[in-house]
N, C-alpha and C positions, 0 to 999 in steps of 0.2 A: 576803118580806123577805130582802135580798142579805145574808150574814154571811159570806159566805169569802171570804177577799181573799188578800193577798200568798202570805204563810205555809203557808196549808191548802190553796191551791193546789200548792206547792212540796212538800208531802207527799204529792200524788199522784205527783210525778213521779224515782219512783228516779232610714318617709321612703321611702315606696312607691314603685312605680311600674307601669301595666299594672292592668288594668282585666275585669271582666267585667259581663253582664248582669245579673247578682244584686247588685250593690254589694261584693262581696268577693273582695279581688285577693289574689293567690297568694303563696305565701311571700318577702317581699323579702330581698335581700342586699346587698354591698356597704356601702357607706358611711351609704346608706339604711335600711339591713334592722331589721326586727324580731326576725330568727328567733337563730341560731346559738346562740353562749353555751356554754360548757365542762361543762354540770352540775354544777361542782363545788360543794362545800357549804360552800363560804370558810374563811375564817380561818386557813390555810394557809401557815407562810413569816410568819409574824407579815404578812399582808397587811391594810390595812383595807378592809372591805367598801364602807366609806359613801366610799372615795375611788377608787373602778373609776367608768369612764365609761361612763354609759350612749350604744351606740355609737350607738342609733336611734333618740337624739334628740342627743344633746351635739354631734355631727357632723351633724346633718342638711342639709342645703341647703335653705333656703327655695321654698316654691313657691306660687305665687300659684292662683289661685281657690278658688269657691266650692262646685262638686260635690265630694261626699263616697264613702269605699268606706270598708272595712275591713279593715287588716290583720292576718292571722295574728300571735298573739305566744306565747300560750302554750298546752298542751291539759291534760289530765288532774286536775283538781281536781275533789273532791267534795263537792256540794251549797254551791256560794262563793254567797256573800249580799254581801258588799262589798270592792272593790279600793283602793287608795290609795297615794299615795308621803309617804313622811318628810321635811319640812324639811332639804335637804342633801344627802338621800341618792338614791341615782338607782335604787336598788332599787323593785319592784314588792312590798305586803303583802296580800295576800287571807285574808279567815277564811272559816271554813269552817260550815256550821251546829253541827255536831257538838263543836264547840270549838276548832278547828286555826286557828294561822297560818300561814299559806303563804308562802316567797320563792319571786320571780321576778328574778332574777339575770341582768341582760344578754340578756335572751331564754328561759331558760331555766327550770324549772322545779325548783327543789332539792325534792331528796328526802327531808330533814331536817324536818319543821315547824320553823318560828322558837319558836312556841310551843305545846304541845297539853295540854289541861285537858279534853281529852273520854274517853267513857266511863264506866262505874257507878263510879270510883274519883277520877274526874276533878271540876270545880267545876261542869259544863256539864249543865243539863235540855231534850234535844233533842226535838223532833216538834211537828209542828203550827205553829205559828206561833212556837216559841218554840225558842230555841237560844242561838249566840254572836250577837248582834244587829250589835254595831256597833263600832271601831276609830279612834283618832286619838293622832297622834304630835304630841307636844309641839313646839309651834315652837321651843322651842331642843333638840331631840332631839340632835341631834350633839351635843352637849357634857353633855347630862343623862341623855342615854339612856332617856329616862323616856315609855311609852306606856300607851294606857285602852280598857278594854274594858267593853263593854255586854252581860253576858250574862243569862238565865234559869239560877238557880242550883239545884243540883242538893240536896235532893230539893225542896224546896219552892215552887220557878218564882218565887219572887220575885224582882224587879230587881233588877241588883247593878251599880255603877261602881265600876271596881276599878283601881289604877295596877300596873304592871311595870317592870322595868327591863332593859332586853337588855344581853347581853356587848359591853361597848365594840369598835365594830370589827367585831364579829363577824355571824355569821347567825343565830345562839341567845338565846333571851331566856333571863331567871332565872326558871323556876316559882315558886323560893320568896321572890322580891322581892313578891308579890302584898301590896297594902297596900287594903283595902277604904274605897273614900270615901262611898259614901252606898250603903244597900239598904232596900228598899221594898215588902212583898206587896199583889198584883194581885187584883181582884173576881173575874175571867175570866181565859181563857188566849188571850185574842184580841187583836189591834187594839196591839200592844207598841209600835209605830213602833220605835225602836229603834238608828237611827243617833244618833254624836255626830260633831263634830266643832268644831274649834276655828276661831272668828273671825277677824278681821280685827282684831279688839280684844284678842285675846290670851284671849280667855276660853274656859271650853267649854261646847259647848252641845249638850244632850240632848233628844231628840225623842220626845214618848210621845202613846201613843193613848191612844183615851174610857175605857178602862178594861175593854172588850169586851163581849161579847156583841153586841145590835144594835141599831140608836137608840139610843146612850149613854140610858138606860133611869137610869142617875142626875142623867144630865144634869150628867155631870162636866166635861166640857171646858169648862161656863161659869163654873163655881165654883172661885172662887180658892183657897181651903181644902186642897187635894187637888193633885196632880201630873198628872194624866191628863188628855191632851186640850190638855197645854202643850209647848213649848219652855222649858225649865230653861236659866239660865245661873250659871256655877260660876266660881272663881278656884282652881286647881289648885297656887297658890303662897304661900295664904294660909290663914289658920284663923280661921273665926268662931265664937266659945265653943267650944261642945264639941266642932263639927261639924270632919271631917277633911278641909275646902275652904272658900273664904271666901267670902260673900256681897258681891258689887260692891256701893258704894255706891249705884249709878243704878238697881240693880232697880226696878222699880216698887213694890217691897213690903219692902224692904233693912231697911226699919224694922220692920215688924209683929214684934209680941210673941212670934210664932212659935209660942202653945200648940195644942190642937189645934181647937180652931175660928177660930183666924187664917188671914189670909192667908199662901200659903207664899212665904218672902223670896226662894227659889229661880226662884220665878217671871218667863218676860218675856213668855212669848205666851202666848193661851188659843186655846178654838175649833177646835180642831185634833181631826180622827176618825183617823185613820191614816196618821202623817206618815212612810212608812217610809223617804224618798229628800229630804234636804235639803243648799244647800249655800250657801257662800257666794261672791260674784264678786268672786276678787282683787283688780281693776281699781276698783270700784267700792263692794266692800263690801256691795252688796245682797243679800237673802236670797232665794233660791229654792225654794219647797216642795210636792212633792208630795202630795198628799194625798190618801190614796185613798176611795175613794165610798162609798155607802151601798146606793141603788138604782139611781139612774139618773144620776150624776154623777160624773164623776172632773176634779179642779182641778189649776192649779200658781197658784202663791199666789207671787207677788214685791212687795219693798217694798224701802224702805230700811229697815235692820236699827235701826229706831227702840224703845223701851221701850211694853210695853203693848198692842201690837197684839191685836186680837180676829178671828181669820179664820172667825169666824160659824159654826161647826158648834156645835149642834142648830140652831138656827133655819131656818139656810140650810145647804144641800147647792148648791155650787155656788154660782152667782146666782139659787136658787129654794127656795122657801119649802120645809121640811122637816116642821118641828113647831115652832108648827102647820103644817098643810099651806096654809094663806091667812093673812094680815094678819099674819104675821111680824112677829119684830124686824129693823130694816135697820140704824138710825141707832147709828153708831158701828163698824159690822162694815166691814174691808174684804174686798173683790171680789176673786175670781179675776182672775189677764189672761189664760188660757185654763181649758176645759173642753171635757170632750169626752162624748158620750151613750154610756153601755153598751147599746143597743142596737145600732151602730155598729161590733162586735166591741171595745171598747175594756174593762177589768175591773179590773184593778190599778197601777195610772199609777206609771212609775216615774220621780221628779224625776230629774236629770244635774245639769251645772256648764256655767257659759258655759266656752268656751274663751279660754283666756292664755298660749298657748304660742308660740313661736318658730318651728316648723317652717312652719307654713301661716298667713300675714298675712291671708288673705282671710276668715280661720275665726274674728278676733279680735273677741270683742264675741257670739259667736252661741252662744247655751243651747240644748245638744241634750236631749232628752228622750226615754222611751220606755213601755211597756206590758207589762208580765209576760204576757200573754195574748194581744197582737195582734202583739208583735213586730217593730216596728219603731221605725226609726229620724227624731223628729222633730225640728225647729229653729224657731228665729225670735231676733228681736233687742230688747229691750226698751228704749224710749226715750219717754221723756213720758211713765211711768206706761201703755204699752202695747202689749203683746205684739208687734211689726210682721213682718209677712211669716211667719207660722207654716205651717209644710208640711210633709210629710213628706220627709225628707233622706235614706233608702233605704227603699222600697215593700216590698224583698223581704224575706222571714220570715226575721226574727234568731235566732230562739227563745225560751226563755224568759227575758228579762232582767232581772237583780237589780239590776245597778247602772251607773250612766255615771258615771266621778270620775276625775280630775287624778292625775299623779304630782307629783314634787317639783317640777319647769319649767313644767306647765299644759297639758304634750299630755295628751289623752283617750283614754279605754280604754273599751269596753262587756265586761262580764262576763256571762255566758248560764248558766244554774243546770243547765247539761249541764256544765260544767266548762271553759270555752270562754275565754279572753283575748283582744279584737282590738281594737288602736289605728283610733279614728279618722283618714283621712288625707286627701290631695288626690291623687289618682292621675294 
């Protein structure tokens, strides 16, 4: 039975232009370029940070087609689990396992963390599958300054969604703005899924696994009662009784009594074993979910971001019966529109984001995706309910990759857990 996925793997392991054989072209410059960028650590000169252009996309020139490379943007980070841009802001945030936020500044790499809660003194329970999880800035950031983080809280590895708020302007967040909105102890220390991020709807939404160990063994991600094995969505603007975020009306559960054998109001998806890589598609709002496998499947799960979805884990792994191993439940579960066999070299699947960027028109509408373990870079386009045209979009070994996701305009980055940044591009 398969039990180490994302995480316990990753504890083993301490406007381009020009082209090569491997899919990754060489430092660009110019008007194009990803690299340059001064080092410095902002806020300098009363300058505001969230108002520097970013030079290598805000100037890019458009360029048509559909092959893809990669380029260099930034190097030296340790052990990064996920990249993202702010609403507004043209900066690059990566955290780190250990508890670090990372800027990436114009290309460059500051030296400062934004934010760092790691170490024995620190809020952060690092190793194994469990660390700083996951990152999402407020769509009105620039004017509220207000960001959330998903960590394993230090000593007790229980889930923790906590709000900050960073120095107006600046590249420093406030450690002591920490304001804790919902925390939660776990059965195991496996299977945390662990990204959030915010809608299209304005909400946010937090991704957890079965609850860990192997074959959800409580058979949590069916049971509405419990957090594990769902997609949570939260109102970060609101308060429901006592709770420090508000429960949307349209939950599927908005009403339940909430004691503790009710359904939790939190709740919008179930079915879910290890959702470490989800996202949403600006364009169209649809959801895209990674999910990583058990023995012999690894999914991506898309829909419309509808209330109530069941994406079938125990029953199904993949499109094939799990537990039981024959005469499953089907009716009501929806389908992967891809999966791929772990025999295959494929292990840890890590979800991406369609691309909605400006630089490359020909890239518009195409969800890349990738593999912690096989490393590469895959795509296709989803239209009528199915995957169309999935293949892989660079053959050659990326490394280990944690994350594919958007800055603030919708170009795309792949993050590698060597410490690696490279924009996707058209060379």
């Amino acid at each position: 039975m398969r039990t180490s996925h994302v995480l316990m793997l990753l504890l083993g392991w301490s406007a381009a232009c020009g082209g090569n054989s491997s899919g990754e072209i060489d430092a660009p410059g110019g008007d194009d370029g990803d690299g340059g960028g001064t080092g410095s650590d902002g806020g300098g000169d009363n300058i505001d940070a969230r108002d520097q252009p970013d030079a290598a996309v805000a100037t890019c020139t458009p360029r048509n087609g559909t092959t893809v490379a990669l380029a260099p943007v930034a190097t030296g980070l340790d052990q990064p689990l996920m990249i993202t841009g702010a609403p507004g802001d043209p900066r690059l945030f990566v955290i780190e396992q250990d508890g670090r936020v990372r800027v990436i500044k114009d290309g460059a790499l500051l030296p400062t963390p934004f934010l760092d809660i790691s170490g024995s003194s620190g809020q952060v329970l690092a190793g194994g599958e469990r660390g700083l999880l996951g990152i999402a800035f407020h769509p009105d950031f620039r004017n509220n300054d207000r960001f959330y983080l998903h960590y394993s809280a230090r000593p007790s590895g229980d889930h923790v969604i906590a709000e900050f708020l960073a120095n107006p302007g600046g590249d420093t967040a406030i450690p002591g703005s920490r304001r804790e909105l919902l925390r939660f102890s776990d059965p195991f220390s496996n299977h945390n899924g662990g990204m959030i991020e915010f809608g299209n709807d304005g909400m946010l939404y937090i991704a957890l696994g079965d609850g860990g160990s192997g074959g959800d063994p409580g058979n949590r991600a069916q049971n509405d009662n419990v957090f594990f094995g769902k997609l949570l969505r939260i109102n970060v603007d609101t308060r429901t009784g006592t709770k420090q975020y508000g429960i949307p009306a349209d939950n599927p559960f908005a009403n339940s009594a909430d004691g503790a054998n009710d359904p939790r109001p939190e709740n919008w998806h179930k079915g879910l074993r290890n959702p470490f890589r989800f996202s949403f598609d600006r364009g169209t709002g649809n959801i895209y979910i990674g999910d990583v496998g058990q023995e012999i499947w690894e999914e991506i799960d898309v829909a419309a971001n509808s209330p109530g979805i069941n994406w079938g884990w125990r029953p199904r792994e993949g499109r094939h019966c799990y537990s039981p191993s024959t005469g499953c439940q089907t009716a009501g579960l929806t389908e992967p529109v891809v999966e791929h066999n772990q025999n295959t070299g494929w292990d840890s699947i890590i979800g991406g984001q369609v691309y909605r960027g400006s630089c490359f028109p020909g890239l518009v509408g195409t969800y890349f995706y990738g593999d912690y373990t096989r490393g590469q870079l895959w795509a296709f386009e989803y239209s009528g309910g199915v995957a169309m045209n999935n293949r892989q979009a660079i053959t050659a070994g990326l490394g280990n990759i944690t994350a594919i996701h958007a800055d603030s305009l919708g170009e795309l980055y792949v993050l590698t857990h060597n410490g690696a940044v490279r924009r996707i591009v058209v060379p």
